[in-house]
C-alpha positions as CSV (number, residue, x, y, z in Angstrom):
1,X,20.3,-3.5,38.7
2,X,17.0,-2.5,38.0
3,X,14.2,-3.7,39.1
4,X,12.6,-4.1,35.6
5,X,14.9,-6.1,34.4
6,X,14.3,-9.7,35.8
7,X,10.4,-9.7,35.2
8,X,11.2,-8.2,31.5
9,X,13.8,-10.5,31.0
10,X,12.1,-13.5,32.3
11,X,9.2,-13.0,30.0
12,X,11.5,-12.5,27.1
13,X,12.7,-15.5,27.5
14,X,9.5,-17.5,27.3
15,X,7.6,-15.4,24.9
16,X,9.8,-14.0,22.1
17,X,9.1,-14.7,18.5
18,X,11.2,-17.2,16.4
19,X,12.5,-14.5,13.7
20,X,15.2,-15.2,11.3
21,X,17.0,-12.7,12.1
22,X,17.2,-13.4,16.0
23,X,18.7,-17.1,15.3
24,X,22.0,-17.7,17.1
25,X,23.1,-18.5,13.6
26,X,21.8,-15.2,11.8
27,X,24.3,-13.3,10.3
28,X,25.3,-9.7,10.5
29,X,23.9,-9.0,7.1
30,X,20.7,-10.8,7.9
31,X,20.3,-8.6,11.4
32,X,21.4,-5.5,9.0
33,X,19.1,-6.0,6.5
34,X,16.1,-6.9,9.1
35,X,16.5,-3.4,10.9
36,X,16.4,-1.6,7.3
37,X,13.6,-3.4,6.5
38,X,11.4,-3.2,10.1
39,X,11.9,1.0,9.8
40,X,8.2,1.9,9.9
41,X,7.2,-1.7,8.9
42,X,5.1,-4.8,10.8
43,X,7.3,-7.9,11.3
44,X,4.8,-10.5,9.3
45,X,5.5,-8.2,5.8
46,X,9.3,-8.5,6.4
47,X,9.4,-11.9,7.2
48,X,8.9,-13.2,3.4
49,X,10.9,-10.4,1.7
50,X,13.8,-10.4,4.4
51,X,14.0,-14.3,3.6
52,X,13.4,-13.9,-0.4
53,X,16.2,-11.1,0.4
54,X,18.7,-13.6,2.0
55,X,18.2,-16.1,-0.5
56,X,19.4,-14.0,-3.1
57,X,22.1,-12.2,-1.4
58,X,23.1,-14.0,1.3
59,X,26.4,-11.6,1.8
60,X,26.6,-7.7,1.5
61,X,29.1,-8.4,-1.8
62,X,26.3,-10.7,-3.4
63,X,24.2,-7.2,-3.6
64,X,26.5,-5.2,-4.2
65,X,27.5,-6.3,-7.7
66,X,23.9,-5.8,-8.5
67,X,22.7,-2.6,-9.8
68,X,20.4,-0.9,-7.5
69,X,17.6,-1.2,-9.3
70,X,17.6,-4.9,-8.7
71,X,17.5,-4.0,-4.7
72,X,14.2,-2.0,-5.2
73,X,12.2,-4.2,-7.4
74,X,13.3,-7.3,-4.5
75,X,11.8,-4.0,-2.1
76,X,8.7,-5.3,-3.4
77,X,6.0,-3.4,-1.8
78,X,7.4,-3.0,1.8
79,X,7.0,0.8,1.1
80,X,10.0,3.6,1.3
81,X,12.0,1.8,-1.0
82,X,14.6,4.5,-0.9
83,X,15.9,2.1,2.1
84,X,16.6,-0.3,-0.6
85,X,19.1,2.3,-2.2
86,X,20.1,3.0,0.9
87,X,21.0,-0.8,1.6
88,X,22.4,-1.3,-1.2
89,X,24.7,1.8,-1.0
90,X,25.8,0.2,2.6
91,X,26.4,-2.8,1.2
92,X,29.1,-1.7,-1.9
93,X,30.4,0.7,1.5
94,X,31.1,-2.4,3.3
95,X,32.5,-4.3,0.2
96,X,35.0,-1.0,-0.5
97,X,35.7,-0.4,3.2
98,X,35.2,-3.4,5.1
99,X,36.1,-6.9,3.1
100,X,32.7,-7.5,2.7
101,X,32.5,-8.2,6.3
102,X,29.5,-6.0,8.6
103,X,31.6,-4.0,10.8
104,X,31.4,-4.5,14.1
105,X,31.8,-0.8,16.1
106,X,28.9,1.6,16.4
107,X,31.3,4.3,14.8
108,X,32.1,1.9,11.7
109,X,28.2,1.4,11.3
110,X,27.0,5.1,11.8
111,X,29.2,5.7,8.9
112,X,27.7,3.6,6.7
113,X,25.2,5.2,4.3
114,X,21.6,4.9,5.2
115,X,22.4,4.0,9.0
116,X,21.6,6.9,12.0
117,X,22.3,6.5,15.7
118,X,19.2,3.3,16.2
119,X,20.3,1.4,13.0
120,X,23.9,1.6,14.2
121,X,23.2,0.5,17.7
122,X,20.9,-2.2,17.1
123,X,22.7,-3.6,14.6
124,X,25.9,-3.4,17.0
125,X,23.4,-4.6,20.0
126,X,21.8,-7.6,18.4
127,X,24.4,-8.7,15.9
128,X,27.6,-8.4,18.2
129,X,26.3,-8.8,21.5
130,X,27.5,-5.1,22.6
131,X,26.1,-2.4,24.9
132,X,24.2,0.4,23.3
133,X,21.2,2.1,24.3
134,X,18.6,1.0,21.8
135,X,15.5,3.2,21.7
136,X,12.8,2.2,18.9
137,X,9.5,3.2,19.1
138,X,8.1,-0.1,21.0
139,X,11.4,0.6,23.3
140,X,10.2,4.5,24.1
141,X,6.5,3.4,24.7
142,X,7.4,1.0,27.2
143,X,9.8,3.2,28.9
144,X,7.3,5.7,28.7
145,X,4.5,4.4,30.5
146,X,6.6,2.1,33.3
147,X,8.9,5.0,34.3
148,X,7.6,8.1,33.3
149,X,3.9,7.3,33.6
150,X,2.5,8.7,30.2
151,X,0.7,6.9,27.7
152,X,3.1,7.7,24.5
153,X,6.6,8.8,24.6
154,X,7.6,12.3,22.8
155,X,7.5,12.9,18.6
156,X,10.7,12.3,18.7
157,X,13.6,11.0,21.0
158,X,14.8,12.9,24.0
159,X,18.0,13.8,25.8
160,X,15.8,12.8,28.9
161,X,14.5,9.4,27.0
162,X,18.3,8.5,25.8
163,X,19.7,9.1,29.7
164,X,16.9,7.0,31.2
165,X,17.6,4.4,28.4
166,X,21.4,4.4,29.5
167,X,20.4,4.3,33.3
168,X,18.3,1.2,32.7
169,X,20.8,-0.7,30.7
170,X,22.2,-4.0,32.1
171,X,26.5,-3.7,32.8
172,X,27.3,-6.6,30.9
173,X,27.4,-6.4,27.0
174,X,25.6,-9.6,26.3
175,X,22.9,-8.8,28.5
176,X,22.8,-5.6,27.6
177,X,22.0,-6.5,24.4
178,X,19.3,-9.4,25.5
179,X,17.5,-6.2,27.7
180,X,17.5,-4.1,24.6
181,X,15.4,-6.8,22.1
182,X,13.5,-7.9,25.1
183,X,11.8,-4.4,26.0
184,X,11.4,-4.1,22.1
185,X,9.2,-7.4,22.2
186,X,7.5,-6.4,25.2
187,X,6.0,-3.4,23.6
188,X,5.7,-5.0,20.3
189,X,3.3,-8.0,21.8
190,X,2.5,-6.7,25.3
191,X,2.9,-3.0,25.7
192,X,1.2,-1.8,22.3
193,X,0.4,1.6,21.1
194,X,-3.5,0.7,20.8
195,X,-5.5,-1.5,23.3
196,X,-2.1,-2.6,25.7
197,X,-2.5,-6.1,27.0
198,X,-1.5,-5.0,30.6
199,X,-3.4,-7.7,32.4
200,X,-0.5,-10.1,30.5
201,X,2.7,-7.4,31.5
202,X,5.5,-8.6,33.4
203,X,5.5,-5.2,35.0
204,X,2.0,-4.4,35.5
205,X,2.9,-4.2,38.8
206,X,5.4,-1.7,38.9
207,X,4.0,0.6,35.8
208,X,3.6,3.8,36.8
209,X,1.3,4.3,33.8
210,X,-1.5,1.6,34.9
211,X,-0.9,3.0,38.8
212,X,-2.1,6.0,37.7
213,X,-5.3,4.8,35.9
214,X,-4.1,4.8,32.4
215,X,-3.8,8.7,31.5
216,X,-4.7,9.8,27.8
217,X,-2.2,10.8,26.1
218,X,-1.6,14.8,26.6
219,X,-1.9,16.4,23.5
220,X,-2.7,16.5,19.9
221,X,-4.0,13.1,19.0
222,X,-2.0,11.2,16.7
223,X,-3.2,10.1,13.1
224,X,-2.1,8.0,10.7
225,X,-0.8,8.9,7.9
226,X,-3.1,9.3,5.0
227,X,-3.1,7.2,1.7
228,X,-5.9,7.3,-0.8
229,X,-5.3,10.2,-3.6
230,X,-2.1,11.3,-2.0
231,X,1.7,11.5,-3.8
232,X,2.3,8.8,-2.1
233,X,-0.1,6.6,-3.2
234,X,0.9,7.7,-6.4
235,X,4.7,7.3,-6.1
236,X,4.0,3.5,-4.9
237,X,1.7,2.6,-8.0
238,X,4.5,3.9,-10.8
239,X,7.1,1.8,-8.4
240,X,5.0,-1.4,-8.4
241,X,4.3,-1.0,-12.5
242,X,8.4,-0.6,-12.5
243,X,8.9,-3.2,-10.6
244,X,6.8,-5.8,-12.5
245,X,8.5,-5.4,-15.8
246,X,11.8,-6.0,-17.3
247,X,13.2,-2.6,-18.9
248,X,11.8,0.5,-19.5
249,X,8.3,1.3,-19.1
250,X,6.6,3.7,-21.8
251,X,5.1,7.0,-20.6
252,X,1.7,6.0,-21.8
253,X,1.6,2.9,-19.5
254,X,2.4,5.5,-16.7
255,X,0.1,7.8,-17.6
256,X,-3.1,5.1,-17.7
257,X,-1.5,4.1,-14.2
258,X,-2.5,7.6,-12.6
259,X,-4.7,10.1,-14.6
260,X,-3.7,12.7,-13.2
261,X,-1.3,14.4,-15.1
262,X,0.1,17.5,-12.7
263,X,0.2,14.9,-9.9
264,X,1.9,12.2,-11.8
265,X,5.0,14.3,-13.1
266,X,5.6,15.3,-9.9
267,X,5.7,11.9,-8.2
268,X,7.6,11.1,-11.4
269,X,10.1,14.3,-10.9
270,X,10.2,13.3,-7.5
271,X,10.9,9.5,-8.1
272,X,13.6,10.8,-10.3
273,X,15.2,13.2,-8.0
274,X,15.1,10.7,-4.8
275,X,17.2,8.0,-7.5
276,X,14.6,5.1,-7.4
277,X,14.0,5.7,-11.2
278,X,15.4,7.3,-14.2
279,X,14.4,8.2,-17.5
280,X,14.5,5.9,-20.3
281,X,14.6,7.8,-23.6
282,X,12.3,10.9,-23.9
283,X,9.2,8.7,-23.5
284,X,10.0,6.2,-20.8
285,X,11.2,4.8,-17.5
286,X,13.5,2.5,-15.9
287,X,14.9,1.1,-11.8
288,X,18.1,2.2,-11.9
């Protein structure tokens, strides 16, 4: 047993947030649709939508008699809303293929549309108590700096990062699963990307990152993504006009939205192409 697991486990225990979806009487559908939602989003904007969301469709077969439209105007402005296709394609999936019931295996999950390897195992982990390596980016930071000693894990996820996550994963399922949302907290509270509370870690004393004086990260620094001006901007202000009205939505109403025009049709030809709208007539648009 490792070494880290005790301090990190012991902490979890006394510090981790009360979140729906971590209730003991949260359902698979309300862990599955938390993990969609929490893809490249903060907790406190999923919190109001995921429980709007649950309200609403409190099994997968409650949205998946909806058209999928309805699933991205409840998106709201969570951003990426082609996860709310995505979810609402895995939810008719699970209606077709599974009773309506979240399946429980890893291999029944990854074939769900929408869901890669962390989705699946997470979803497996936290909702069915099972034994997966579960490597998010809070998961890969901490592992990062208390193992390997560097500030910020790799672009993307490693052969080397998925056999240390297997090495460090409790035998037993259930605590398996408790290690894998524990280290996830600990890096979303504790062991952050900027300004790391280390003075509060459980394992300040056995990081080899804060032995070794806190190294800069080795490389390229790493920006955020940009926003003003840019197609994405402009994608999310044609959703959000969608969104807040009932039916189609007349070209000139777009066109006053974004000015312009070379940018705008190809956000809208993009928008189009991706299936998170579709044309209305020659002069408008609609959600799906």
């Amino acid at each position: 047993m490792s070494d880290l697991h005790a301090p990190v486990l012991g902490w979890y225990d006394d510090n981790a947030r009360d979140l729906a979806w971590r209730s003991p009487s949260a359902s698979a559908w309300s862990v599955m649709v938390s993990e969609f939602m929490l893809q490249q989003t903060p907790v406190a904007r999923v919190l109001p939508v995921h429980e709007r969301w649950l309200e609403r469709w409190p099994t997968p077969a409650d949205l998946a008699v909806e058209p999928a439209g309805e699933a991205v105007r409840a998106w709201g402005r969570l951003g990426y809303p082609r996860r709310a296709l995505r979810l609402h394609a895995a939810a008719r999936a699970i209606v077709d293929d599974h009773g309506g019931e979240v399946p429980r295996t890893y291999a029944e999950l990854l074939a769900l549309p929408g869901i890669g390897d962390y989705t699946a195992s997470a979803i497996a982990s936290f909702a069915f108590g099972q034994r997966h390596v579960v490597l998010d980016t809070n998961v890969r930071r901490v592992f990062a700096r208390a193992v390997g000693g560097t500030e910020l894990p790799p672009p993307s996820v490693t052969r080397a990062e998925r056999e240390l996550g297997a090495e460090l994963l409790p035998d037993a399922p259930a605590l398996a699963a408790t290690w894998a949302v524990a280290v996830m907290e600990l890096g979303a509270l504790v062991c952050t990307a900027r300004d790391p509370r280390c003075d509060s870690c459980p394992i300040a004393d056995r990081c080899a990152w804060l032995a070794a004086g806190r190294p800069a990260h080795d490389g390229p620094p790493r920006r955020g993504q940009a926003w003003d001006g840019t197609d994405r901007q402009c994608r999310g202000r044609i959703m959000a006009l969608l969104r807040d009205h009932d039916g189609p939505v007349h070209s000139s109403r777009i066109d006053a939205a974004w000015p312009d025009a070379t940018q705008r049709e190809r956000c809208l030809a993009s928008l189009v192409a991706d299936g998170l709208i579709t044309p209305a007539g020659p002069s408008a648009y609609a959600l799906p």
